[in-house]
C-alpha positions as CSV (number, residue, x, y, z in Angstrom):
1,X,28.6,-12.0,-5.5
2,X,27.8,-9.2,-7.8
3,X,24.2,-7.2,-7.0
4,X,21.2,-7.8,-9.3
5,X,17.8,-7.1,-10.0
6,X,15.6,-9.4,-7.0
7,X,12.0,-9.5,-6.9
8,X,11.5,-7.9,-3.3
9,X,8.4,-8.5,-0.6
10,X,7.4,-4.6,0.6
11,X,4.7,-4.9,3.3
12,X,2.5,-2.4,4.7
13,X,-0.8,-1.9,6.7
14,X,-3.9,1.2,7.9
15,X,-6.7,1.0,8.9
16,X,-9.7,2.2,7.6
17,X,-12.4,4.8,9.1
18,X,-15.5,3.5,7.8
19,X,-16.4,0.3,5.6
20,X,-17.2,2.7,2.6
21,X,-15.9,3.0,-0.6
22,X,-14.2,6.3,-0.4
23,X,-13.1,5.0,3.2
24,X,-11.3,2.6,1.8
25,X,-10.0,4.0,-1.3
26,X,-8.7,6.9,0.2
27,X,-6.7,4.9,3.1
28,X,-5.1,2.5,0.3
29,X,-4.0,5.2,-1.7
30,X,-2.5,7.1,1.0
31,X,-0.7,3.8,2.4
32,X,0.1,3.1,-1.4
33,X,1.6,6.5,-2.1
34,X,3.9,6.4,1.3
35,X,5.1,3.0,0.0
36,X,6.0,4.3,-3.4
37,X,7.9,7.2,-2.0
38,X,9.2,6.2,1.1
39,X,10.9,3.4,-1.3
40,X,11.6,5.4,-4.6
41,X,9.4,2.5,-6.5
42,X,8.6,3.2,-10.1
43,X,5.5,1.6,-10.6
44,X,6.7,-0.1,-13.9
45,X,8.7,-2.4,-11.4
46,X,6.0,-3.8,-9.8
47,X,6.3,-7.4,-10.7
48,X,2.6,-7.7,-8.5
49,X,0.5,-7.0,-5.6
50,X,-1.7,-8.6,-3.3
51,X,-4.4,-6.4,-1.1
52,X,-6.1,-8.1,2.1
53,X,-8.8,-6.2,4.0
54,X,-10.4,-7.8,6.9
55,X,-14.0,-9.6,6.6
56,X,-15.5,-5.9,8.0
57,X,-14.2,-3.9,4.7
58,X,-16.3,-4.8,1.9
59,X,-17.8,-1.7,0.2
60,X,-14.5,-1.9,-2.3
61,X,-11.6,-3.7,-3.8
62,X,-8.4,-2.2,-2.2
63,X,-6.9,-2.6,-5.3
64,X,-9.1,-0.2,-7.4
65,X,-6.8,2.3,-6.1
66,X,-3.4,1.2,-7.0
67,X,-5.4,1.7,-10.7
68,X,-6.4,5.0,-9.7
69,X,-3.0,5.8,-9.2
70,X,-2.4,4.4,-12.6
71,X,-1.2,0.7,-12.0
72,X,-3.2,-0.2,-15.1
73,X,-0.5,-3.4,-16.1
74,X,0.2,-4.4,-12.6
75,X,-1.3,-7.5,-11.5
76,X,-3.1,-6.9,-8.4
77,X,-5.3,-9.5,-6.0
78,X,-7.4,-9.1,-3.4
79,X,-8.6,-11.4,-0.5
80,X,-9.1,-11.2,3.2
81,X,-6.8,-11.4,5.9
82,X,-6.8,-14.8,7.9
83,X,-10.0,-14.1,10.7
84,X,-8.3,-14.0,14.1
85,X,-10.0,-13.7,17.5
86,X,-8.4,-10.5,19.0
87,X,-6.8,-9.6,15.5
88,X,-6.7,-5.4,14.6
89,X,-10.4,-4.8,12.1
90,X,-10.8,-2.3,9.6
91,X,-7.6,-3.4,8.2
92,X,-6.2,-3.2,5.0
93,X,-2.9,-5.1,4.2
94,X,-0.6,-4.8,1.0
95,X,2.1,-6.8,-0.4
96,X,3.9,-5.5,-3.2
97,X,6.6,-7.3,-5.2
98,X,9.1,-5.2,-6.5
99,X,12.3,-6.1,-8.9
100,X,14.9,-4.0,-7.2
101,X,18.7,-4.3,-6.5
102,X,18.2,-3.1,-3.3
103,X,18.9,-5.4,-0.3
104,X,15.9,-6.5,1.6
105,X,17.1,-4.7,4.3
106,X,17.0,-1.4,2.4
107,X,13.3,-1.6,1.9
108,X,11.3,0.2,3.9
109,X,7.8,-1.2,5.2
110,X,5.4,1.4,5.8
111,X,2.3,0.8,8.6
112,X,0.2,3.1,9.2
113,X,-2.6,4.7,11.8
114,X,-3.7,2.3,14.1
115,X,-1.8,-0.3,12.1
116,X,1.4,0.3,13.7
117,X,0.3,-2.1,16.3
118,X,0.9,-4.8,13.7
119,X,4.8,-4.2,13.3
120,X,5.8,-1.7,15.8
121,X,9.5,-2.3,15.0
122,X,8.3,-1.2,11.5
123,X,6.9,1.5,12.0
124,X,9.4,4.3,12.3
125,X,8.1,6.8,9.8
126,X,9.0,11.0,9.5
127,X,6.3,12.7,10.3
128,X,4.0,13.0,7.9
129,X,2.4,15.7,6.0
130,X,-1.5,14.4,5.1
131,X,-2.3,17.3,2.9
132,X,0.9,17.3,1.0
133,X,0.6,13.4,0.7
134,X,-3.3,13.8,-0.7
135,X,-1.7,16.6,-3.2
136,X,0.8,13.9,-4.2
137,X,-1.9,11.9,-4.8
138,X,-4.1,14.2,-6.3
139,X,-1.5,14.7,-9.1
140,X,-0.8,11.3,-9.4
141,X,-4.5,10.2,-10.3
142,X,-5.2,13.6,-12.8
143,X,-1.9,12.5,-14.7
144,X,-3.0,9.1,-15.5
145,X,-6.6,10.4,-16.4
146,X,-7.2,9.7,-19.8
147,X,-9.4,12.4,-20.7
């Protein structure tokens, strides 16, 4: 069977330091950005994405900073994570769809901080470099500025 374009499920998961808005923005973009390039996505593939914090982050919609980063046609949606007794707080999840011809077992799933516990077998990153990753960003969010 020949290889085609497949919308593909790319999970990922932090945790947050404070239920702030900066707080969260600032862990979503960084999960967000290690997602993108951990995966080679081109944002322009993103079919959609759905953003689930648990019921102790509400200061801001995760998904304000997928349009930071200049997701501005992207559907996004946000909700909270099913409430379970024991479950990790202060999280926020994302599920982006992605039309790829990679193989689902190409994709790379990216958890992060004290979310690791979620998918330990997931969770096999390269170190990372924070203040290269916020520089990234940094760029990211002045070349979509429209000023």
């Amino acid at each position: 069977m020949a290889a085609g374009i497949s919308c593909r499920g790319v999970r990922g998961a932090t945790t947050v330091e404070a239920n702030s808005r900066d707080a969260i923005l600032k862990a979503t973009r960084q999960l967000l950005a290690l997602i993108i390039r951990r995966n080679g996505i081109d944002p322009k593939d993103i079919a959609s994405a759905i953003f689930t914090v648990t019921r102790d982050l509400d200061a801001e919609f995760p998904a304000l900073a997928a349009r930071q980063l200049g997701w501005l046609d992207v559907p996004l949606l946000c909700g909270y994570e099913v409430e379970v007794p024991g479950s990790l707080m202060s999280c926020v999840r994302i599920l982006l769809h992605w039309n790829t011809d990679r193989d689902q077992k190409e994709i790379h799933h990216v958890y992060i901080h004290d979310a690791v516990s979620l998918r330990p077998d997931l969770s096999k990153l390269p170190p990372v470099d924070w203040k290269e990753l916020e520089g990234w960003i940094t760029e990211q969010m002045a070349s979509r500025d429209p000023k």
